[in-house]
N, CA, C and O atoms as a CHARMM CRD file, in Angstrom:
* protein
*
  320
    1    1 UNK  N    133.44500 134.02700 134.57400 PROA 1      0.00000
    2    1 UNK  CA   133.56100 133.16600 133.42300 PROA 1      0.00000
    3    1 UNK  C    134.17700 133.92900 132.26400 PROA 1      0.00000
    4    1 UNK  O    134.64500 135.06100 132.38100 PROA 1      0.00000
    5    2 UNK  N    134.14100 133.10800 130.94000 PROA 2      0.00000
    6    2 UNK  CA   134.94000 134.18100 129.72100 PROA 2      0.00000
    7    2 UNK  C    134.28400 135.17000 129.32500 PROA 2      0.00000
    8    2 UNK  O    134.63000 136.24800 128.83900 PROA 2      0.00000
    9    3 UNK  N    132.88700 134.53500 129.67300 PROA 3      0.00000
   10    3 UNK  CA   132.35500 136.02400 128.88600 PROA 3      0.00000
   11    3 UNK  C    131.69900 136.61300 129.94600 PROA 3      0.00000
   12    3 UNK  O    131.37500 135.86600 130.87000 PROA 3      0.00000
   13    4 UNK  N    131.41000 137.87500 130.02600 PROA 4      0.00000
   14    4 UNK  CA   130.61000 138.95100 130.60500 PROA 4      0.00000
   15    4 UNK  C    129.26900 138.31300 130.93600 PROA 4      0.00000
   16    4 UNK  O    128.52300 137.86300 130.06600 PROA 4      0.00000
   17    5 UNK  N    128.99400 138.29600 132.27400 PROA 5      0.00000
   18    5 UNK  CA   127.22100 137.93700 132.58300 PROA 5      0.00000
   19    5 UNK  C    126.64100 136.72300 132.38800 PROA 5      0.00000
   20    5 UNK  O    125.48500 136.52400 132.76100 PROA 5      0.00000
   21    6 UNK  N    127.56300 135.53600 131.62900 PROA 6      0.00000
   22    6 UNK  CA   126.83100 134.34700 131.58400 PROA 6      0.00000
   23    6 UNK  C    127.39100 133.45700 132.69000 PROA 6      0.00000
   24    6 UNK  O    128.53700 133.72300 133.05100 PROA 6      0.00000
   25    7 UNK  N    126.93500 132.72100 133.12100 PROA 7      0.00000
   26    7 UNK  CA   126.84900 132.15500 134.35800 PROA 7      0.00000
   27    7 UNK  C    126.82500 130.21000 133.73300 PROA 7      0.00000
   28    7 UNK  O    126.40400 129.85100 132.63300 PROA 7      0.00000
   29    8 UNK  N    127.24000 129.54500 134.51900 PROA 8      0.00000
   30    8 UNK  CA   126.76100 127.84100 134.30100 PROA 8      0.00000
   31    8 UNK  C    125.60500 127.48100 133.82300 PROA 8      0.00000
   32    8 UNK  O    125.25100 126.90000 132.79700 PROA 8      0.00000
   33    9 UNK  N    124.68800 128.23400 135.38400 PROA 9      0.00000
   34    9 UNK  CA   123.23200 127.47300 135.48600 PROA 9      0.00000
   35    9 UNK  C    122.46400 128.82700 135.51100 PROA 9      0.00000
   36    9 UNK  O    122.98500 129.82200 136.01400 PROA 9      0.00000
   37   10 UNK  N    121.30100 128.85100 134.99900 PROA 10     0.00000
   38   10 UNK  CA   120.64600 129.95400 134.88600 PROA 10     0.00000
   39   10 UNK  C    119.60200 129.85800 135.94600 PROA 10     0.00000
   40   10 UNK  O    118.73300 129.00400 135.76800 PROA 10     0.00000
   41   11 UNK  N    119.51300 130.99700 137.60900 PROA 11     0.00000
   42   11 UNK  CA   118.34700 130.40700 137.98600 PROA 11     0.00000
   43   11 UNK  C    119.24800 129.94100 139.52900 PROA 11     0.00000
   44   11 UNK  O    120.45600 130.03800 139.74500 PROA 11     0.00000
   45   12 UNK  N    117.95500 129.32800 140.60300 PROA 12     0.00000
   46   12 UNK  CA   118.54400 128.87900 141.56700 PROA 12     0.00000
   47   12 UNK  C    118.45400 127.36900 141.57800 PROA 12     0.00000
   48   12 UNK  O    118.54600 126.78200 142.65500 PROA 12     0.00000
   49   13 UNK  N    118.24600 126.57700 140.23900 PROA 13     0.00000
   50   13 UNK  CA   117.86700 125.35900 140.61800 PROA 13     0.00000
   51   13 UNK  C    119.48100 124.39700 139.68800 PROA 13     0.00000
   52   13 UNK  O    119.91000 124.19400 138.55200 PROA 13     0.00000
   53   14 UNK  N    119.69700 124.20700 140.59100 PROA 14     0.00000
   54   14 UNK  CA   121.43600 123.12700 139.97700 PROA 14     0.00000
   55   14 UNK  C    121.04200 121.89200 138.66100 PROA 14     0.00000
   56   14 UNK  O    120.24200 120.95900 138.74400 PROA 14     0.00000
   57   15 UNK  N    121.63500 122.16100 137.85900 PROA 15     0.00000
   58   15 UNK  CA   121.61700 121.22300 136.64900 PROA 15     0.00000
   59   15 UNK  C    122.83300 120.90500 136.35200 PROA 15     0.00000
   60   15 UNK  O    123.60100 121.70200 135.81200 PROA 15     0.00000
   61   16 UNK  N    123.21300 119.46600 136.73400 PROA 16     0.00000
   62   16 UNK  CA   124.46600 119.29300 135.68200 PROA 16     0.00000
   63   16 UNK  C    124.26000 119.25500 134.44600 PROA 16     0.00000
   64   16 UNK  O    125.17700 119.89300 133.92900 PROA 16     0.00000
   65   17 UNK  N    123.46000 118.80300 133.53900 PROA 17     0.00000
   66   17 UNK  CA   122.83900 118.70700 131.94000 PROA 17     0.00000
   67   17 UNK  C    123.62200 120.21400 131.58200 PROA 17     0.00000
   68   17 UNK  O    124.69800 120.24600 130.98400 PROA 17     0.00000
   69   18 UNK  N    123.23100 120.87900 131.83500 PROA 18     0.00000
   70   18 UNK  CA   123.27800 122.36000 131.46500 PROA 18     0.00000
   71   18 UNK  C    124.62800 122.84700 132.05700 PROA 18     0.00000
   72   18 UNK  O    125.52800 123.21700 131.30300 PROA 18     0.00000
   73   19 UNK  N    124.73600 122.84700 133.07500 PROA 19     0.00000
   74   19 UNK  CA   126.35500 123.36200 133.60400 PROA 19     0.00000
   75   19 UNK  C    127.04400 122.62400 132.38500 PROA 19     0.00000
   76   19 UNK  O    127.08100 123.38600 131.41900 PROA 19     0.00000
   77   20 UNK  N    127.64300 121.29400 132.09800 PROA 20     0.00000
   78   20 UNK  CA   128.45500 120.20700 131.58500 PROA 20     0.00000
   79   20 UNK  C    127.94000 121.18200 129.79700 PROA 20     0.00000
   80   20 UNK  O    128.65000 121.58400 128.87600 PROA 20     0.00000
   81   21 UNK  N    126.70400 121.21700 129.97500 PROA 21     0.00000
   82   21 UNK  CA   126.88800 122.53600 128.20900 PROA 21     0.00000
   83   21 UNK  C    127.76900 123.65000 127.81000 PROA 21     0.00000
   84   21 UNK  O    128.47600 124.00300 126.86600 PROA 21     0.00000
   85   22 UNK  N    127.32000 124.09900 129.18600 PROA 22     0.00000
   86   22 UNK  CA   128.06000 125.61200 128.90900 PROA 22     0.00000
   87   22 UNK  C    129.51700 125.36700 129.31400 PROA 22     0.00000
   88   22 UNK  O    130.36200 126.18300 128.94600 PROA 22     0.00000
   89   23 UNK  N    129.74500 124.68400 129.78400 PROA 23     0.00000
   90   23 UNK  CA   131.55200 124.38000 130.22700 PROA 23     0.00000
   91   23 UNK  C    131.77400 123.78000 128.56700 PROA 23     0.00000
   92   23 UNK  O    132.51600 124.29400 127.73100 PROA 23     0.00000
   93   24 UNK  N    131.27100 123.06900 128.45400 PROA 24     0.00000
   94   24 UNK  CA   131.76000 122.48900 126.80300 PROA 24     0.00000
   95   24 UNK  C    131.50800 123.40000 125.86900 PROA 24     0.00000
   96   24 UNK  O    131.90600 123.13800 124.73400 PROA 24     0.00000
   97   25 UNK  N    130.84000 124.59800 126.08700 PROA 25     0.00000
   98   25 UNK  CA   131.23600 125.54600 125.10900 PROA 25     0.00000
   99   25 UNK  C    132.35700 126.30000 125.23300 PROA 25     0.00000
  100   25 UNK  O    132.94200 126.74400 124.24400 PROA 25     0.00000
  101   26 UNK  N    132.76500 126.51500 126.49600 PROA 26     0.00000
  102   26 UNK  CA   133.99700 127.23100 126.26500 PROA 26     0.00000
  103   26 UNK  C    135.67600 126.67200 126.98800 PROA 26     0.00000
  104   26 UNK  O    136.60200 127.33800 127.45100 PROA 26     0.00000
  105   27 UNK  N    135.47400 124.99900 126.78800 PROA 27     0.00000
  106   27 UNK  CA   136.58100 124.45400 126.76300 PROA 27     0.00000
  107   27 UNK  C    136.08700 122.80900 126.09100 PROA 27     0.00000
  108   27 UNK  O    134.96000 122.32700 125.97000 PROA 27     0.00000
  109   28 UNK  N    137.04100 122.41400 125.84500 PROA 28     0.00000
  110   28 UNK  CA   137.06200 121.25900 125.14900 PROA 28     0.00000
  111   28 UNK  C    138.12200 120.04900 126.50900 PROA 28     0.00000
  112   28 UNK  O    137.90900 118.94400 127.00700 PROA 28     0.00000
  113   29 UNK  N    138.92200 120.79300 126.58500 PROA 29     0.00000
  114   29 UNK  CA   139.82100 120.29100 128.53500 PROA 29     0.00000
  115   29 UNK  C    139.01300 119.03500 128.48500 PROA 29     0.00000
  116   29 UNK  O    137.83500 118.90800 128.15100 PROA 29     0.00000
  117   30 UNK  N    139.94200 118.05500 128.91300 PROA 30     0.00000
  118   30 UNK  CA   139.56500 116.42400 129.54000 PROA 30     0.00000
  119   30 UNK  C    139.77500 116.96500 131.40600 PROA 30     0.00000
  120   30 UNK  O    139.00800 116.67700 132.32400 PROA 30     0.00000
  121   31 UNK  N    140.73300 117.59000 131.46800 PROA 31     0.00000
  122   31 UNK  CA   140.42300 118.23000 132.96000 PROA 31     0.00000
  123   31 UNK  C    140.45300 119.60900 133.33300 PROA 31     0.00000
  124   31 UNK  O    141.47500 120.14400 132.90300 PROA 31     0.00000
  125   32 UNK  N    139.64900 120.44500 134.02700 PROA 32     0.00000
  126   32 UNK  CA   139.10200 121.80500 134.14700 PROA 32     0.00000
  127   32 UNK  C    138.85600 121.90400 135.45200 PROA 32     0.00000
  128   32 UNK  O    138.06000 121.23300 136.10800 PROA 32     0.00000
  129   33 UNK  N    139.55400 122.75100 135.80600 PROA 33     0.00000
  130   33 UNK  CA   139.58300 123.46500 137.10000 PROA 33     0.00000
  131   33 UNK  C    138.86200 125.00100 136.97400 PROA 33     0.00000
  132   33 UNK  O    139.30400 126.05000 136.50800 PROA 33     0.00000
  133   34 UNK  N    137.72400 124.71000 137.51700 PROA 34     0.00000
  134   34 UNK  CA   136.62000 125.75600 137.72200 PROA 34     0.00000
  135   34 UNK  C    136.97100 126.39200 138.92400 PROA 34     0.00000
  136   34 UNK  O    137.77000 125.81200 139.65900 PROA 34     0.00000
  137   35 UNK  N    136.46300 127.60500 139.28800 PROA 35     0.00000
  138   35 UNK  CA   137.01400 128.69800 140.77200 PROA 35     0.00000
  139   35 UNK  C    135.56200 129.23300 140.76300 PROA 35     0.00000
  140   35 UNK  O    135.01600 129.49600 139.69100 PROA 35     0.00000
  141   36 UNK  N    135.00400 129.37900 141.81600 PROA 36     0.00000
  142   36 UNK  CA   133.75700 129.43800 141.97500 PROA 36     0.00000
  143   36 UNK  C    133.99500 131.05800 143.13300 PROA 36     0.00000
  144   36 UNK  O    134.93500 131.56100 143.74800 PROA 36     0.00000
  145   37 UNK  N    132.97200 131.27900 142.97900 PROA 37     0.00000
  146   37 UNK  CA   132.96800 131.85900 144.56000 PROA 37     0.00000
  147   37 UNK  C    132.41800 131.23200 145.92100 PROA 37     0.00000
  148   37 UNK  O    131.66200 130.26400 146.00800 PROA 37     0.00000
  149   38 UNK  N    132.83400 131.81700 146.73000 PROA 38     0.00000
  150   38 UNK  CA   132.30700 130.64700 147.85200 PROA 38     0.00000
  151   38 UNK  C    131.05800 130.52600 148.12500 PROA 38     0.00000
  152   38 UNK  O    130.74400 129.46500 148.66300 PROA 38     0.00000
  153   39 UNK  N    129.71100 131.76800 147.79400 PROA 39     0.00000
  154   39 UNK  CA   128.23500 131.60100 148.04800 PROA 39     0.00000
  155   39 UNK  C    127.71100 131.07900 146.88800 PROA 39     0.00000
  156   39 UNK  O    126.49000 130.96700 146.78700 PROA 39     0.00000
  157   40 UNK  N    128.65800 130.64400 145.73800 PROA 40     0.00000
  158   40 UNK  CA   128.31400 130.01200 144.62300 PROA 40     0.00000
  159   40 UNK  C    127.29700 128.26800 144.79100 PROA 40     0.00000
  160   40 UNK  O    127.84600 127.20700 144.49600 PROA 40     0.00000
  161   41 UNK  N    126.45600 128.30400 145.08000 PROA 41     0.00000
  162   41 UNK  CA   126.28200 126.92200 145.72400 PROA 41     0.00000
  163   41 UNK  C    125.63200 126.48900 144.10600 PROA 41     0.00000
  164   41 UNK  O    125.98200 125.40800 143.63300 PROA 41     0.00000
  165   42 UNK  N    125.06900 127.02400 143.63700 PROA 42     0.00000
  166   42 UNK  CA   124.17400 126.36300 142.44200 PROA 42     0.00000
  167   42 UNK  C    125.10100 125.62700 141.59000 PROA 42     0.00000
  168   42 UNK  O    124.97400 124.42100 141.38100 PROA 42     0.00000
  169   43 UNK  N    126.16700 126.44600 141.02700 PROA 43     0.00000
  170   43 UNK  CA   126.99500 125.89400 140.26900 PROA 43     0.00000
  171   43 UNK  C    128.07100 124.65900 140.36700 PROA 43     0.00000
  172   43 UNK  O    128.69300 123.85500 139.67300 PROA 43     0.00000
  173   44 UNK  N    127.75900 125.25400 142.29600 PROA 44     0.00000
  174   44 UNK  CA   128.83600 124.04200 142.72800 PROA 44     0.00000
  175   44 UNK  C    127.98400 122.64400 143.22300 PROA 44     0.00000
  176   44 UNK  O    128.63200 121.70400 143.68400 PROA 44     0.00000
  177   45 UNK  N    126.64500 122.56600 143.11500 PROA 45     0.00000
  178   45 UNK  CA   125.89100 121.23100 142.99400 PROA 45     0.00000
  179   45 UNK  C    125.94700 120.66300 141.73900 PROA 45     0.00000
  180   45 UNK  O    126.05400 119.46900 141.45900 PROA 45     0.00000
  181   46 UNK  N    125.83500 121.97200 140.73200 PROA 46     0.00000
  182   46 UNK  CA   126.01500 120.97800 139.12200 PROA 46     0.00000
  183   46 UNK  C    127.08400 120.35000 139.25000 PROA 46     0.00000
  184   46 UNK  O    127.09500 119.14200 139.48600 PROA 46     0.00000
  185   47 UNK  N    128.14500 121.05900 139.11600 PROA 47     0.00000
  186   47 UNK  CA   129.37700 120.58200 138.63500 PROA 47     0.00000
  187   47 UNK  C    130.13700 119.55100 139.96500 PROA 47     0.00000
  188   47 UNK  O    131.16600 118.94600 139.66200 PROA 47     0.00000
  189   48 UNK  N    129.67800 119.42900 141.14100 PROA 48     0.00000
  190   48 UNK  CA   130.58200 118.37600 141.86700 PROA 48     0.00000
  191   48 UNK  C    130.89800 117.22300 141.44300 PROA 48     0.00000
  192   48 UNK  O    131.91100 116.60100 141.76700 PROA 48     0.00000
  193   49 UNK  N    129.67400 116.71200 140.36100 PROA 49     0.00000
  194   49 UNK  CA   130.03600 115.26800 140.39200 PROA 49     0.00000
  195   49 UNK  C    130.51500 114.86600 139.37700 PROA 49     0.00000
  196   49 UNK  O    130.46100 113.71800 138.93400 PROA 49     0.00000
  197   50 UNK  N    131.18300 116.07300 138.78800 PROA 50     0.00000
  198   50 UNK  CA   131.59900 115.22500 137.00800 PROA 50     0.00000
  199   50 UNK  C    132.84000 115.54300 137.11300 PROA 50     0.00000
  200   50 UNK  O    133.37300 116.63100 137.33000 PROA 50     0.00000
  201   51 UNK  N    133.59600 113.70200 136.80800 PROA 51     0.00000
  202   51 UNK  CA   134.83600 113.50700 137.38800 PROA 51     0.00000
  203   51 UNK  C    135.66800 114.47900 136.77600 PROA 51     0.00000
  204   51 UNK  O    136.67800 114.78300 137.41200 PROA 51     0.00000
  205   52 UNK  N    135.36600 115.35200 135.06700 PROA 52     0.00000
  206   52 UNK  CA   136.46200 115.85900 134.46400 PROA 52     0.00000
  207   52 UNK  C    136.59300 117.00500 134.88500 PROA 52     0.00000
  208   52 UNK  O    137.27500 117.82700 134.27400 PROA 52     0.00000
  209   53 UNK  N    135.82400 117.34600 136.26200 PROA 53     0.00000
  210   53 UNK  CA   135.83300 119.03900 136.71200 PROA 53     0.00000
  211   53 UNK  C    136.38500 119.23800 138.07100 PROA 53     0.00000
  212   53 UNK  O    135.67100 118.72100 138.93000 PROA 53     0.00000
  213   54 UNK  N    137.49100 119.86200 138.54500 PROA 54     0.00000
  214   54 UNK  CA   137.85700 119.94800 139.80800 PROA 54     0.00000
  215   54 UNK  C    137.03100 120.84500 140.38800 PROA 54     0.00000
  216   54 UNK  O    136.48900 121.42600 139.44800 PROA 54     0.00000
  217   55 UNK  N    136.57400 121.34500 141.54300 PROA 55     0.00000
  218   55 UNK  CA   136.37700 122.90300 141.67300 PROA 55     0.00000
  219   55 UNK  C    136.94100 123.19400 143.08500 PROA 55     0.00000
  220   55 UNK  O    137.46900 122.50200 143.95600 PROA 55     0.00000
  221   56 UNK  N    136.64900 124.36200 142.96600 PROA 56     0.00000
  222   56 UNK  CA   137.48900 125.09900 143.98200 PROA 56     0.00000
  223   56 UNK  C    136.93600 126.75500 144.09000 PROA 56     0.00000
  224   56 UNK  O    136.62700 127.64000 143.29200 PROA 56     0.00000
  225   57 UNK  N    136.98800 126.64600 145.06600 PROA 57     0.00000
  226   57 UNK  CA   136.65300 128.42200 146.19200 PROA 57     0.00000
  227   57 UNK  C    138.00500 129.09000 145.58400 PROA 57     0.00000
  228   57 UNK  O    139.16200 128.73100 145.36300 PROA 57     0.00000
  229   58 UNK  N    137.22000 130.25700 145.43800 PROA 58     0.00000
  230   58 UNK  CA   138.49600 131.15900 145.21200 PROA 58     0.00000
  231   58 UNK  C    139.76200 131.56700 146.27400 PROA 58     0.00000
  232   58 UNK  O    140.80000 132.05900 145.83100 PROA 58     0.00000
  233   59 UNK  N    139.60200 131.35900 147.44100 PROA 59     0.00000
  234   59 UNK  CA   140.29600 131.22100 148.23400 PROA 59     0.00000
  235   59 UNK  C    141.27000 129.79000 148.61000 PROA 59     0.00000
  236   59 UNK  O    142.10200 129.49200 149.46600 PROA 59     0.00000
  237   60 UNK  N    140.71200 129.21700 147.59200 PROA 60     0.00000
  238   60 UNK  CA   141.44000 127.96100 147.68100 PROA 60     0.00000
  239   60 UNK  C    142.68400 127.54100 146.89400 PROA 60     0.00000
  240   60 UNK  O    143.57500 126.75300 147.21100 PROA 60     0.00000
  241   61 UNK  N    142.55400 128.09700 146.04900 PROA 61     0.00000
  242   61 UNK  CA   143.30700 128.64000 144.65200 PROA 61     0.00000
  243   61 UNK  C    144.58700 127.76500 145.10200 PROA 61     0.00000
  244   61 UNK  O    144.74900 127.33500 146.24400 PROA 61     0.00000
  245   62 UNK  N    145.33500 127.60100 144.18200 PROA 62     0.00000
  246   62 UNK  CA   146.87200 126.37800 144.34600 PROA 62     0.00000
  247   62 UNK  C    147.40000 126.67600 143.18300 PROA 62     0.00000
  248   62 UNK  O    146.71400 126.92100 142.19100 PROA 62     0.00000
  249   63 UNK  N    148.72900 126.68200 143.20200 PROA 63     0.00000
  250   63 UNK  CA   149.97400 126.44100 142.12300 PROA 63     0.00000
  251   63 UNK  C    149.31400 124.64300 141.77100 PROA 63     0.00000
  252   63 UNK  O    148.87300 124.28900 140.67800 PROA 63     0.00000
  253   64 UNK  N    149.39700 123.94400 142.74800 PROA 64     0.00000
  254   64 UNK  CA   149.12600 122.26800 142.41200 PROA 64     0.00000
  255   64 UNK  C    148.11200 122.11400 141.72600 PROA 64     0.00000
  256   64 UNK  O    148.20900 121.27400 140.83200 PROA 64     0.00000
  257   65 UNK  N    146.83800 122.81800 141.87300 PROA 65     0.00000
  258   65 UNK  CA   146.05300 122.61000 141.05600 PROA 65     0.00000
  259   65 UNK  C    145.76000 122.92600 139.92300 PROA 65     0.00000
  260   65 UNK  O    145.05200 122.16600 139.26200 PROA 65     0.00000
  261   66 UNK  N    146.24100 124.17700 139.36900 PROA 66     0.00000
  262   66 UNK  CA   146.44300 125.03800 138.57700 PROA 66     0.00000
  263   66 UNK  C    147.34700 124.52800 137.49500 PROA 66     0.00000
  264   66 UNK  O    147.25100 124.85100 136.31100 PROA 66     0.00000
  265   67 UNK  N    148.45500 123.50100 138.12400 PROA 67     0.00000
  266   67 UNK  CA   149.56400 122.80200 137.18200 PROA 67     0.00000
  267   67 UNK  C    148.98100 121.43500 136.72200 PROA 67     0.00000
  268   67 UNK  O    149.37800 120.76800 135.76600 PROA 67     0.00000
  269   68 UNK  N    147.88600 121.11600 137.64600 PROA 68     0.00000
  270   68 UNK  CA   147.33500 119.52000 137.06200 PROA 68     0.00000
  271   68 UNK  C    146.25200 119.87500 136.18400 PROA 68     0.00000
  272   68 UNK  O    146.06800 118.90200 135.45200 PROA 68     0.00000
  273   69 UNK  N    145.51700 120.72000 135.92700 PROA 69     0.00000
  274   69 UNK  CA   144.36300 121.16000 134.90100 PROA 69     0.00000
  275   69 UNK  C    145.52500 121.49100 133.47700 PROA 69     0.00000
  276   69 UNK  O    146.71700 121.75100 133.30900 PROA 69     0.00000
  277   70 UNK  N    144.20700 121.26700 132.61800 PROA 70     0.00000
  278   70 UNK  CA   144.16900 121.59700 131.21000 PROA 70     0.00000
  279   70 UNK  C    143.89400 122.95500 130.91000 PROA 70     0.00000
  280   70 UNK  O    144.15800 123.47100 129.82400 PROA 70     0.00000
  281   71 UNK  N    143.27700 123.63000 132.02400 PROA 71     0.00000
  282   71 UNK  CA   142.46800 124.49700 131.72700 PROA 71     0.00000
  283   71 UNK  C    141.52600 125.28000 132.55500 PROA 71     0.00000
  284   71 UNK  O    140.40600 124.80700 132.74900 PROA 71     0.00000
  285   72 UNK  N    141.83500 126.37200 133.04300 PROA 72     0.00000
  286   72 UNK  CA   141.42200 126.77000 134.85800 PROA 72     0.00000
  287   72 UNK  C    140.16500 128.25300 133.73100 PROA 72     0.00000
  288   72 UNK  O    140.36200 129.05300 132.81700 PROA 72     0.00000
  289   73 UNK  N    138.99400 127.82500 134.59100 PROA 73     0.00000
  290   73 UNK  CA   137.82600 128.96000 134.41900 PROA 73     0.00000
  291   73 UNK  C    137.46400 129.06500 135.62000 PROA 73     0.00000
  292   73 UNK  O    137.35900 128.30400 136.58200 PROA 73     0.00000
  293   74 UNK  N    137.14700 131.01400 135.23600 PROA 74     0.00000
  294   74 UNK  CA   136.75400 131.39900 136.81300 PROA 74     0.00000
  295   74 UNK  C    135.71500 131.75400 136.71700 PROA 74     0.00000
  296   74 UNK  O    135.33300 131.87000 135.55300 PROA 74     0.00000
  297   75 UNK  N    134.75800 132.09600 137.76400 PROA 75     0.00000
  298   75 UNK  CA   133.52000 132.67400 137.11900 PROA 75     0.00000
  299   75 UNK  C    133.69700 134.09400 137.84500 PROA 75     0.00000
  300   75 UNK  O    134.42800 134.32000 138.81000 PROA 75     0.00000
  301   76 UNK  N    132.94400 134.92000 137.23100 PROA 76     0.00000
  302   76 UNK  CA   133.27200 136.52900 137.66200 PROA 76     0.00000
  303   76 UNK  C    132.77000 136.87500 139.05700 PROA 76     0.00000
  304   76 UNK  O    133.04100 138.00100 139.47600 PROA 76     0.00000
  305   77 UNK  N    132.06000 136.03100 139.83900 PROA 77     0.00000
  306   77 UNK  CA   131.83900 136.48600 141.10200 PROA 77     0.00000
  307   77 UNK  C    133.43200 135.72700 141.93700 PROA 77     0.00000
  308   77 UNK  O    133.72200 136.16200 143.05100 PROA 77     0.00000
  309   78 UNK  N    134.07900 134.94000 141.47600 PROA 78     0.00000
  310   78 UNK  CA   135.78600 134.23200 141.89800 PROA 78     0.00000
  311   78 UNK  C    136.10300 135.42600 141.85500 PROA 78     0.00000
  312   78 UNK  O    136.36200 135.92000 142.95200 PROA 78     0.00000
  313   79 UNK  N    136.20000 136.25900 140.74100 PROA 79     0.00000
  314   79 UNK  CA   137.40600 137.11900 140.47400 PROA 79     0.00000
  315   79 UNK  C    137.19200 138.69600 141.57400 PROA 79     0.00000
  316   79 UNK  O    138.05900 139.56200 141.68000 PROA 79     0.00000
  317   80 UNK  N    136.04500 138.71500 142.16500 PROA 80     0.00000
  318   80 UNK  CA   135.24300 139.65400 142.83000 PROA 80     0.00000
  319   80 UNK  C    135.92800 139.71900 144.02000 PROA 80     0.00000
  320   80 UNK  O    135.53600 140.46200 144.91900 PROA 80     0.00000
């Protein structure tokens, strides 16, 4: 993610309430392409169902997707 050590969801239990916070703190994006890592499961239960968030495995990564977002965040275990 942008900053050092903060994470979506704090914890092993999935919240969209809270994911959909911390993404709105550090984008304002009508569409956001998030990069997860692939054992990322917590973050990727919050965030599946909110239409303004694509996500994607870091191995999944695309020029196409990358060109249809507003705004691509990775989280630091993606960039790992």
């Amino acid at each position: 993610m942008a900053r050092e050590g903060e994470g979506f969801v704090d914890g092993d239990t999935p919240s969209t309430k809270a994911a959909l916070a911390t993404l709105r703190k550090l984008t304002e994006a009508t569409k956001v392409l998030v990069v997860l890592a692939d054992e990322d499961r917590v973050n990727w239960l919050s965030l599946r169902n909110e239409p303004t968030v694509h996500l994607l495995e870091a191995g999944q990564l695309n020029t196409y997707d990358v060109l249809l977002s507003e705004d691509v965040i990775f989280t630091s275990e993606a960039l790992d």
